[in-house]
C-alpha positions, 0 to 999 in steps of 0.5 A: 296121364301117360306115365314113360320111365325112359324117353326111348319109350316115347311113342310118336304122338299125333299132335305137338308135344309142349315139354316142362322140363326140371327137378320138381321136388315137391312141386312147389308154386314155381314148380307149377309155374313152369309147367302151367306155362307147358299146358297153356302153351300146348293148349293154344296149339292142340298138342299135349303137355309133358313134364320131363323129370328124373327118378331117382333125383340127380342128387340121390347119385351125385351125392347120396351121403348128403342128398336132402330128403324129398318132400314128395314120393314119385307117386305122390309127384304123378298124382299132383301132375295129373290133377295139374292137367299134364297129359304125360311124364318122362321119369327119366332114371338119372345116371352116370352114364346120361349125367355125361351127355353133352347139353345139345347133345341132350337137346337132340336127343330130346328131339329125336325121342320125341318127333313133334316136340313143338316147345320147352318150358324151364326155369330161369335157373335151370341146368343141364348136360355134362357140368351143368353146363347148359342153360336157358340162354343155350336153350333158347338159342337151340329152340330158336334154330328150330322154330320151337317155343321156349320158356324160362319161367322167373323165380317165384317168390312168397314174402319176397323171396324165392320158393325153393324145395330148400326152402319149403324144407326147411319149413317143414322142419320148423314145423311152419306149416302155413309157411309150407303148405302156401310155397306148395300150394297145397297141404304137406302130405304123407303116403304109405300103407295101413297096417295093423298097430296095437290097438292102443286107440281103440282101447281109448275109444278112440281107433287109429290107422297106423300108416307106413310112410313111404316119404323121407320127410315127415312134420315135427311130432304133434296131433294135427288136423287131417285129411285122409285120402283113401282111393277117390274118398276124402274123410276128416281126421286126426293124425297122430305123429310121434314115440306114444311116450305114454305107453312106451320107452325110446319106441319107433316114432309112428303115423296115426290117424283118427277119422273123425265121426266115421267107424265104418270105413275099412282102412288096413291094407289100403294105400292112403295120403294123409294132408295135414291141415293144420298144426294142433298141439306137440307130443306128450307124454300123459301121467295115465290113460284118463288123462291122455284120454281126455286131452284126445277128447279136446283135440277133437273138438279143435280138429272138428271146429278147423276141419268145419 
């Protein structure tokens, strides 16, 4: 998948170009929606399918003090886009200065950047240009005046009603994770970097990868079943996620991950994502390490038995 970080760097393309435009925080079953219509779309008429979003979201400008966390990494983002079949993206930086463009005024620039531009693709509720102040009713009368397809896409619903990136939030706060990963659809998910922890796992016989999370927002603490995302390997595991109050006092809270029934897979320094699958038990604290031992020993054999 092509990867632009700003629509000037869009090179003219040899076939029509379908664009699903939006914020697609966590990229959430409506998200996907839209840009599925994009890629049927584009597949119909042999063009390419490109998602048109923002880095950094419009609300880490707009109002950093109270932007919610973002479930998903832009990398994170990029990876599920390309799985989706998208054949490129724009990571437009979102500024003060391009939050001023008047909405047609973005339409045209838009279609100066992008020459064969052959269709867009949005949500019902989606907004644009200076205020907000373009919508689908606009767009489609542009697209209209210039023979180009137009989309926008319905709210998606689960249990009757609407999935939203609040939504999915708020769910993953509560700990719901059946509630998250169906609105997703897929598994909530952490990315970061391995590090070297103290060894408190190996000492149990158990050995952890401490991961560095690079997203704002993580599960609620407790042992989880695992899948562990290690370039193109996918490994069964157990993730840890919380103060290790057996060992320490008011500590940093901390991402671990136990692979399961494999010792010879080298995980420091590599860039790894971790899916969490299901929810097991919340944290503890364990009078002594025989005690925290054994519970690990019971975590597994749950883990093994959901992970089959």
């Amino acid at each position: 998948m092509k990867i632009i970080h700003a629509l000037e760097e869009f090179h003219e393309s040899e076939t029509p170009v379908v664009l699903a435009a939006g914020c697609f925080d966590g990229l959430h079953i409506g998200h996907a929606a839209v840009i599925n219509k994009a890629i049927e779309h584009a597949r119909a008429i042999g063009g390419e399918a490109w998602v048109f979003t923002f880095d950094p979201h419009p609300a880490k400008v707009l109002m950093p003090d109270r932007a919610p966390p973002l479930i998903f990494t832009t990398d994170q983002q990029t990876l599920h886009l390309q799985e989706m079949g998208v054949d490129g993206c724009v990571l437009q930086p979102f500024t003060v200065e391009f939050m001023k463009q008047e909405p047609v005024a973005f339409f045209e620039n838009l279609r100066t950047c992008i020459p064969d531009l052959a269709g867009i693709s949005v949500g019902e509720d989606w907004s644009f240009g200076r205020n907000r102040a373009g919508n689908a009713e606009l767009l489609t009368e542009l697209c209209a005046k210039r023979d180009m397809w137009f989309s926008a896409h319905p709210a998606v619903c689960w249990k009757d009603e609407r999935v939203s990136s609040t939504r999915v939030r708020q769910a993953l706060k509560l700990g719901d994770m059946p509630a998250a990963t169906a609105m997703l659809g897929r598994p909530v998910s952490t990315i970061g970097i391995v590090e070297h922890g103290e060894k408190i796992g190996r000492k149990l016989g158990y050995p952890t990868a401490n991961i560095a999370p690079e997203n704002d927002l993580l599960p609620p603490r407790g042992i989880y079943a695992a899948k562990l995302r290690v370039g193109n390997g996918l490994h069964n595991a157990a993730a840890y996620i919380g103060h290790r109050g057996t060992f320490h006092e008011n500590q940093p809270q901390v991402l671990e991950v136990h692979l399961i029934d494999e010792t010879n897979v080298d995980l420091y320094g590599h860039h790894v994502e971790v899916s969490y699958i299901q929810y097991i038990r919340g944290d503890e604290v364990f009078e002594n390490a025989d005690q925290l031992k054994a519970r690990i020993e019971a975590d597994i054999a749950a883990i093994r038995a959901v992970l089959a």
